[in-house]
KEKE-3310 file (N, C-alpha, C; in steps of 0.2 Angstrom, whole numbers, plus 5000, padded with zeros to 4 digits):
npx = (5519:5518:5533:5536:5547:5554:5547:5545:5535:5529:5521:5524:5528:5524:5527:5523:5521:5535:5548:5543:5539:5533:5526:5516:5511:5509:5491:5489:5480:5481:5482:5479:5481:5475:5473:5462:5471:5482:5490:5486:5480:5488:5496:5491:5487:5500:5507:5497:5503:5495:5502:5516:5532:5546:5557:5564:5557:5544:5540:5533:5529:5542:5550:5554:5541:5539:5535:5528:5515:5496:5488:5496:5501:5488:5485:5495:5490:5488:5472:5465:5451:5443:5443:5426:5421:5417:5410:5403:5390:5377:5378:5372:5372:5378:5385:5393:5402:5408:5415:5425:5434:5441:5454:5464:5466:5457:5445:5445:5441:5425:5413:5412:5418:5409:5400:5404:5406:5391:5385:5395:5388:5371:5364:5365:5365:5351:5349:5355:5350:5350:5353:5370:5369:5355:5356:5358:5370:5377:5375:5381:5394:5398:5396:5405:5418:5412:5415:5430:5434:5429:5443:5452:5461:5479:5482:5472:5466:5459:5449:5444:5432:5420:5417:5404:5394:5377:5381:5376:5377:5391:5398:5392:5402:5415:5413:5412:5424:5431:5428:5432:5448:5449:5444:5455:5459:5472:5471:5475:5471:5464:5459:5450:5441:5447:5446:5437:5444:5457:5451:5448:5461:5477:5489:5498:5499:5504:5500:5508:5506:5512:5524:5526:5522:5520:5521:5513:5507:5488:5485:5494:5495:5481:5483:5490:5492:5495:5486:5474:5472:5472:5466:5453:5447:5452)
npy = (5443:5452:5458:5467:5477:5481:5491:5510:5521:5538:5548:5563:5567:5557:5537:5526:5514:5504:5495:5487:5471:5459:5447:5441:5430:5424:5419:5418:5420:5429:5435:5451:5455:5464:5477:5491:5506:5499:5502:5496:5501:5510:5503:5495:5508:5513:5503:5505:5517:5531:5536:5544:5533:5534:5523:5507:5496:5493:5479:5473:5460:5458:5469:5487:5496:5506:5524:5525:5535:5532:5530:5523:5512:5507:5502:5492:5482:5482:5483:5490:5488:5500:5505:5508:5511:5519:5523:5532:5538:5545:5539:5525:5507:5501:5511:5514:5502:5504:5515:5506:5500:5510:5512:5509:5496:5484:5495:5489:5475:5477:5474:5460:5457:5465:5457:5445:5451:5454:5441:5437:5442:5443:5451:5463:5461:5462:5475:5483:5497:5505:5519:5519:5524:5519:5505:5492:5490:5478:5476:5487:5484:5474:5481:5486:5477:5472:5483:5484:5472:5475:5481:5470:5465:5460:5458:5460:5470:5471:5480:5480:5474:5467:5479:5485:5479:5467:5453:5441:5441:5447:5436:5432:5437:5435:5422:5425:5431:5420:5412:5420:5420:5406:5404:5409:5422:5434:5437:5451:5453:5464:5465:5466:5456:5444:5427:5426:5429:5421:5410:5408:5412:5409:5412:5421:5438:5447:5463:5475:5491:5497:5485:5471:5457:5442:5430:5419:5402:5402:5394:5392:5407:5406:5397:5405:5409:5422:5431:5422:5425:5441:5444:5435:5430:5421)
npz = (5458:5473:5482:5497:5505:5520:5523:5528:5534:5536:5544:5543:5558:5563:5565:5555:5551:5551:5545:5537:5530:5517:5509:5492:5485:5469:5466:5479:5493:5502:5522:5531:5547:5562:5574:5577:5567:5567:5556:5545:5533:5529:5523:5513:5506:5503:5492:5482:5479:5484:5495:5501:5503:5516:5517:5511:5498:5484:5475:5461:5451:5450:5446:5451:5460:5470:5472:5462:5452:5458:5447:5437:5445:5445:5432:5431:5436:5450:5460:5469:5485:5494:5510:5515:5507:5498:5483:5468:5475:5466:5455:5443:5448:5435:5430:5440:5441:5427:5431:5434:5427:5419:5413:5397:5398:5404:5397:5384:5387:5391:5392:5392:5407:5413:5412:5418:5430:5435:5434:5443:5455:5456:5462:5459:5447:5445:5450:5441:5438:5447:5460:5467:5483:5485:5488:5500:5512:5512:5499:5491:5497:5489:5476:5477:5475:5466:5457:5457:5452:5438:5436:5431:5438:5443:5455:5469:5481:5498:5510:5524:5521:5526:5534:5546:5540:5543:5552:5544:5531:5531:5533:5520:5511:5513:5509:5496:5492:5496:5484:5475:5476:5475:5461:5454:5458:5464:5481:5493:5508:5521:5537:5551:5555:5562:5562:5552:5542:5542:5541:5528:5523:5514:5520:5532:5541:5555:5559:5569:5578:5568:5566:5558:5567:5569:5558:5545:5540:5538:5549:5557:5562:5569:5579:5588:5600:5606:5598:5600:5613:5612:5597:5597:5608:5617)
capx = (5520:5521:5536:5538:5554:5557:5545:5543:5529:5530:5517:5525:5532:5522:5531:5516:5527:5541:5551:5536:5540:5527:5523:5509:5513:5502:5486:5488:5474:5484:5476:5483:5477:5477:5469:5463:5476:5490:5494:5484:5477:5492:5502:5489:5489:5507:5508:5492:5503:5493:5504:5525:5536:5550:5563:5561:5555:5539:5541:5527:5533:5551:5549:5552:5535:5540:5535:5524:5508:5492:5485:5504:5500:5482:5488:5499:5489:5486:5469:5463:5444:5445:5438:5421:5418:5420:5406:5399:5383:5372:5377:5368:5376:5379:5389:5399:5404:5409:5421:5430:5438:5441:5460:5464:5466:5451:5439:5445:5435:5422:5410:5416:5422:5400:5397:5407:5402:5383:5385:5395:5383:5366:5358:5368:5360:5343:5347:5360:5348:5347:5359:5374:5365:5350:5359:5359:5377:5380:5374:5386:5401:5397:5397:5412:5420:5412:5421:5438:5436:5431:5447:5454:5466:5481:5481:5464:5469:5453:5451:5439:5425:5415:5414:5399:5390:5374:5382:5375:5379:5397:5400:5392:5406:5420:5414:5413:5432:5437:5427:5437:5454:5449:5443:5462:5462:5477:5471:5477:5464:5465:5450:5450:5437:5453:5443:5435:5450:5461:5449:5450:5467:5482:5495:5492:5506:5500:5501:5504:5510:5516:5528:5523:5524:5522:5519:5517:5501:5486:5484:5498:5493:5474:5485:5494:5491:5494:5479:5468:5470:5470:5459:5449:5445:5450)
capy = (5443:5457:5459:5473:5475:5485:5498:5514:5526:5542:5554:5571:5565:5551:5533:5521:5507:5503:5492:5482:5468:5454:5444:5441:5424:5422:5413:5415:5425:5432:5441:5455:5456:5469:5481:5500:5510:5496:5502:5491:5504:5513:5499:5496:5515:5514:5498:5510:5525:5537:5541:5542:5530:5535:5517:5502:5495:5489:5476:5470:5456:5459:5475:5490:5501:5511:5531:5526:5535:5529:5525:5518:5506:5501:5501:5486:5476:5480:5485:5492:5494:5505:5503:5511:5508:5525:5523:5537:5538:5546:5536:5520:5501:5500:5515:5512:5498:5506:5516:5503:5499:5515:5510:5505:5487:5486:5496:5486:5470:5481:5467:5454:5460:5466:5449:5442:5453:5453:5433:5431:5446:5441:5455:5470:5464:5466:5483:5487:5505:5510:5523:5515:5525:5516:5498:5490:5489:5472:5477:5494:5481:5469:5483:5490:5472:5469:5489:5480:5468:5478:5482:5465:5464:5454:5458:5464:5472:5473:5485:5480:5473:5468:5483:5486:5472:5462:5444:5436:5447:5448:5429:5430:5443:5432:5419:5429:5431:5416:5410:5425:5415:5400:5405:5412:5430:5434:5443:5452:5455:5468:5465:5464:5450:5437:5421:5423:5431:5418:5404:5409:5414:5403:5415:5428:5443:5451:5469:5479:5497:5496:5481:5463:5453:5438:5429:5411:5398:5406:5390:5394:5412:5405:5393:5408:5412:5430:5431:5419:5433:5448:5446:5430:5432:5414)
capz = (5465:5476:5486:5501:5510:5524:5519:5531:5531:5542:5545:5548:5565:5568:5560:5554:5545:5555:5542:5535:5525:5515:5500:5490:5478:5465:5468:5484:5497:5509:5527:5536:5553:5568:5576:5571:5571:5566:5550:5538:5528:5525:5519:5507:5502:5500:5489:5479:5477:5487:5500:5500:5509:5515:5517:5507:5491:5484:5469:5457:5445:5448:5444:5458:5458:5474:5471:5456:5455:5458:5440:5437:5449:5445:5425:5433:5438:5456:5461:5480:5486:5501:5518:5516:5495:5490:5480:5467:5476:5462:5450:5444:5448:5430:5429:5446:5438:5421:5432:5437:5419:5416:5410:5392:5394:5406:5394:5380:5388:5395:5391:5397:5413:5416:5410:5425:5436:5437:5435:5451:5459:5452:5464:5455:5439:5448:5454:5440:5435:5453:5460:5474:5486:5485:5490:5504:5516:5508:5491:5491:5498:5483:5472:5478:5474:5457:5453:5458:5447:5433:5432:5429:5444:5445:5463:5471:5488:5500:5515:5529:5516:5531:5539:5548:5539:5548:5552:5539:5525:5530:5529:5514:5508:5517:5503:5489:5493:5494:5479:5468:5475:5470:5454:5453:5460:5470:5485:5500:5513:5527:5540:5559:5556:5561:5564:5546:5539:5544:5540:5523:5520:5515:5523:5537:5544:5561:5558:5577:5580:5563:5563:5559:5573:5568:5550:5542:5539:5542:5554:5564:5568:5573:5585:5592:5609:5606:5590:5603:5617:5608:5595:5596:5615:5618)
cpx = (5522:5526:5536:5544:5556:5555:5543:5539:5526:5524:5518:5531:5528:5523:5524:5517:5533:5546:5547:5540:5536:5529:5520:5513:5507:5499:5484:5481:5479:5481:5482:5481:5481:5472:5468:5469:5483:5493:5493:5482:5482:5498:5498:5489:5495:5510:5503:5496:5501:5496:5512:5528:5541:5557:5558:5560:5549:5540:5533:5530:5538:5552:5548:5545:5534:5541:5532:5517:5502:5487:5491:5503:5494:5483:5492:5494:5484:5480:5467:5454:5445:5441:5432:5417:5418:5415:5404:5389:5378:5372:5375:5373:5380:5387:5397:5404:5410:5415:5427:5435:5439:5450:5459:5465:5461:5446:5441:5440:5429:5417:5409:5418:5413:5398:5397:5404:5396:5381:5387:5389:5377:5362:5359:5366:5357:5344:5353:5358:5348:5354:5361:5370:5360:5351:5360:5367:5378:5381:5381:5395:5402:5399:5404:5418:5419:5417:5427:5438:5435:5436:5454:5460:5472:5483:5475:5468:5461:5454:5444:5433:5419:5413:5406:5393:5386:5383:5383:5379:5388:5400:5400:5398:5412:5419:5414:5420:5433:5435:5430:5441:5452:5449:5453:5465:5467:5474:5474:5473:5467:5456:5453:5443:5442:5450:5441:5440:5453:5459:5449:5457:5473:5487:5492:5501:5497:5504:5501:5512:5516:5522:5524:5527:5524:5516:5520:5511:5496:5484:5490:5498:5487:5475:5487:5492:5490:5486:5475:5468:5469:5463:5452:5445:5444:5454)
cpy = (5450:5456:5465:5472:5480:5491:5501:5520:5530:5549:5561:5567:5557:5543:5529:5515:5507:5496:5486:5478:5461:5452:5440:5435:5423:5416:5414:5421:5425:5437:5444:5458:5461:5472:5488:5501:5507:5499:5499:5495:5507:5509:5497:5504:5516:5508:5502:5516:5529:5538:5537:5539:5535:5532:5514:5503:5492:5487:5472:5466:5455:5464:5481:5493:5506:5520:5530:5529:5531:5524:5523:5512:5502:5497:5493:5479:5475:5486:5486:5493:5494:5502:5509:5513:5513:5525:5528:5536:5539:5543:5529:5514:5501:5505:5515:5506:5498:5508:5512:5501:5504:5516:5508:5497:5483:5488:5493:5479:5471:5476:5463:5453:5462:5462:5445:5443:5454:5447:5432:5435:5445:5450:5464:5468:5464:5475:5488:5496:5509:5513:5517:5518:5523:5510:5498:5491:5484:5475:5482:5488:5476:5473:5488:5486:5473:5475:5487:5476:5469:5480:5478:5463:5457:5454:5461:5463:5475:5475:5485:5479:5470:5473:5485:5482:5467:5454:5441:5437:5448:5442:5428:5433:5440:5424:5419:5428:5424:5412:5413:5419:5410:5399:5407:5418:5429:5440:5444:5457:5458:5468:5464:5460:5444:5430:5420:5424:5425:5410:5406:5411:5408:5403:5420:5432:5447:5460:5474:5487:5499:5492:5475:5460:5445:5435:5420:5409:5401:5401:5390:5402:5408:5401:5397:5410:5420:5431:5429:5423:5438:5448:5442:5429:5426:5413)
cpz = (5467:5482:5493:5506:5514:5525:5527:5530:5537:5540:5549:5553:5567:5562:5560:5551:5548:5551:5539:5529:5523:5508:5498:5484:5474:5464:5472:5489:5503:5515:5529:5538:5558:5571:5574:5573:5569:5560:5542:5532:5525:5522:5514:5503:5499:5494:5480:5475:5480:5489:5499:5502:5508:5515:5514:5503:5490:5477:5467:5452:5444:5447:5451:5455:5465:5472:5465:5456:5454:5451:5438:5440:5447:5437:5427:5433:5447:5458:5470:5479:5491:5504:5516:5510:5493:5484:5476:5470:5472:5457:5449:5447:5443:5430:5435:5441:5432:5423:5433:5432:5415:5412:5404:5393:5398:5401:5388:5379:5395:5396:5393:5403:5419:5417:5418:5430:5438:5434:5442:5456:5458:5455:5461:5450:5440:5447:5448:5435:5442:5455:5466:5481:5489:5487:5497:5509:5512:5501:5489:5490:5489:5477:5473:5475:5466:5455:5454:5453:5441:5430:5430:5433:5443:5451:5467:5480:5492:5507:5517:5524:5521:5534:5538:5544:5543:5547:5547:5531:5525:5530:5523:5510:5509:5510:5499:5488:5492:5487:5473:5468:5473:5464:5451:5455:5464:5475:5492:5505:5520:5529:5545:5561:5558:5561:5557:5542:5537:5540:5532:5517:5520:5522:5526:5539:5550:5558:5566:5580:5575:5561:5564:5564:5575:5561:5548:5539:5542:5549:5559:5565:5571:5579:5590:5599:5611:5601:5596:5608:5616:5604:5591:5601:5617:5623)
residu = (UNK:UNK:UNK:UNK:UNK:UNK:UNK:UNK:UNK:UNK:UNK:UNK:UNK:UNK:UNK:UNK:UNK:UNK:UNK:UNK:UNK:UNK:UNK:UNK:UNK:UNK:UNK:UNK:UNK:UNK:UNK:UNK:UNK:UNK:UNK:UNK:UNK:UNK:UNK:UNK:UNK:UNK:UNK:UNK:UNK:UNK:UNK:UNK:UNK:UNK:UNK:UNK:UNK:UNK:UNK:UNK:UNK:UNK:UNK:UNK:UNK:UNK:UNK:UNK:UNK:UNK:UNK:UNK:UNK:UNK:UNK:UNK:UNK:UNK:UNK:UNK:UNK:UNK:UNK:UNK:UNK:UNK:UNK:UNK:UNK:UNK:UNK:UNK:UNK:UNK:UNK:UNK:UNK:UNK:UNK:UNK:UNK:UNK:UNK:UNK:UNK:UNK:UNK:UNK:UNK:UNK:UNK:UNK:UNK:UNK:UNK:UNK:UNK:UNK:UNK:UNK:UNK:UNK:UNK:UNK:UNK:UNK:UNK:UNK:UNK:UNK:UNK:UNK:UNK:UNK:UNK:UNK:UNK:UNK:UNK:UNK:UNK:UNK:UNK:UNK:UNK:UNK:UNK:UNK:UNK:UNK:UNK:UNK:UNK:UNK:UNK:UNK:UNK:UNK:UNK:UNK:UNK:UNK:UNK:UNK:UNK:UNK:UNK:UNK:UNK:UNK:UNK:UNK:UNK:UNK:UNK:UNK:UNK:UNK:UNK:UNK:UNK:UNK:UNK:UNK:UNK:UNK:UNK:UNK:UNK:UNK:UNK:UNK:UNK:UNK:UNK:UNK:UNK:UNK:UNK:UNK:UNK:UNK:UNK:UNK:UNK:UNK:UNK:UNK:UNK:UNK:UNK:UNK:UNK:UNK:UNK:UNK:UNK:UNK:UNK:UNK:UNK:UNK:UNK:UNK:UNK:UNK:UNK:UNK:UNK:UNK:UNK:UNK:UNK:UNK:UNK:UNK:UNK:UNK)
# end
């Protein structure tokens, strides 16, 4: 389970995390909605590692893991794919991929791990000699996905996995996910897709001006008044 309590996370002079608190139960697919600018990104990078808090705690397993560095943290367990996939452009599918397990207990079932992922993705075993580059929008996002699960995640944290995705293509991406969770992945999905978000997720936290503003079933935010004005345009 991931816990976060209170966490604050200050840019220089400007505060981005105003006492943020959540938690990830395992199994569960949790959404964290908002708009640009709220804060979502940096509460994944701060649960990541990348960047410092300065209040608060973040726990993994009962275990603090606040101030741990980045491979510290994926070592754990909890994996991130960014808003925008990060991609090594010149290198093949195959090889993206490879990165992703680039951990001892990862490349131990380096095998196994390909196996999966160009099963649940069929079209990245199509394409798994051509560089990331050469992929489609969707394609790129898929393989941004399968490199997350290469590295065996007991938390896979996703960062705007539809962005800029046709429609169709970004539904289909919106079911990949929830086909992980089912299968058992725990994830915590940041999108400002809320209406597919929401429909897929157990539990949902509003993220706004960096405090949560309101949190529970994701069926009781998609009833919320606020969510239906703001960012549903109902």
């Amino acid at each position: 389970m991931l816990a976060v309590e209170r966490l604050v996370v200050k840019y220089d002079e400007l505060t981005a995390l105003r006492g943020v608190s959540l938690t990830v139960e395992s199994g569960a697919l949790v959404a964290m909605i908002g708009s640009n600018g709220a804060g979502k990104t940096t509460l994944l990078n701060a649960v990541s590692g990348l960047i410092p808090t300065r209040e608060g705690t973040i726990s993994w397993e009962g275990s603090l893991i606040t101030g741990l560095t980045p491979d510290a943290v994926c070592r754990l367990g909890i994996v991130q794919a960014p808003e925008g996939r990060k991609l090594f452009a010149k290198m093949t599918v195959e090889e993206n991929l490879q990165m992703g397990a680039y951990s001892p207990g990862p490349r131990a079932r380096v095998a196994e791990s390909m196996k999966r992922v160009l099963e649940l993705f069929p079209r990245l075993a199509e394409r798994r000699r051509q560089t990331a580059e050469s992929l489609s929008g969707g394609e790129q996002q898929m393989l941004a996905l399968g490199r997350a699960l290469m590295a065996t995640p007991g938390l896979l944290m996703l960062d705007e996995p539809s962005l800029g995705l046709a429609p169709i293509m970004a539904a289909q991406i919106f079911e990949i996910i929830g086909d992980l969770n089912r299968a058992g992945t725990t994830i915590l999905l940041v999108s400002q897709e809320v209406l597919q978000t929401l429909s897929i997720a157990r539990d949902g936290y509003l993220l706004e001006n960096g405090e949560i503003t309101l949190a529970g079933p994701s069926e009781r935010l998609l009833a919320d008044q606020r969510v239906k004005k703001s960012y549903l345009g109902l």
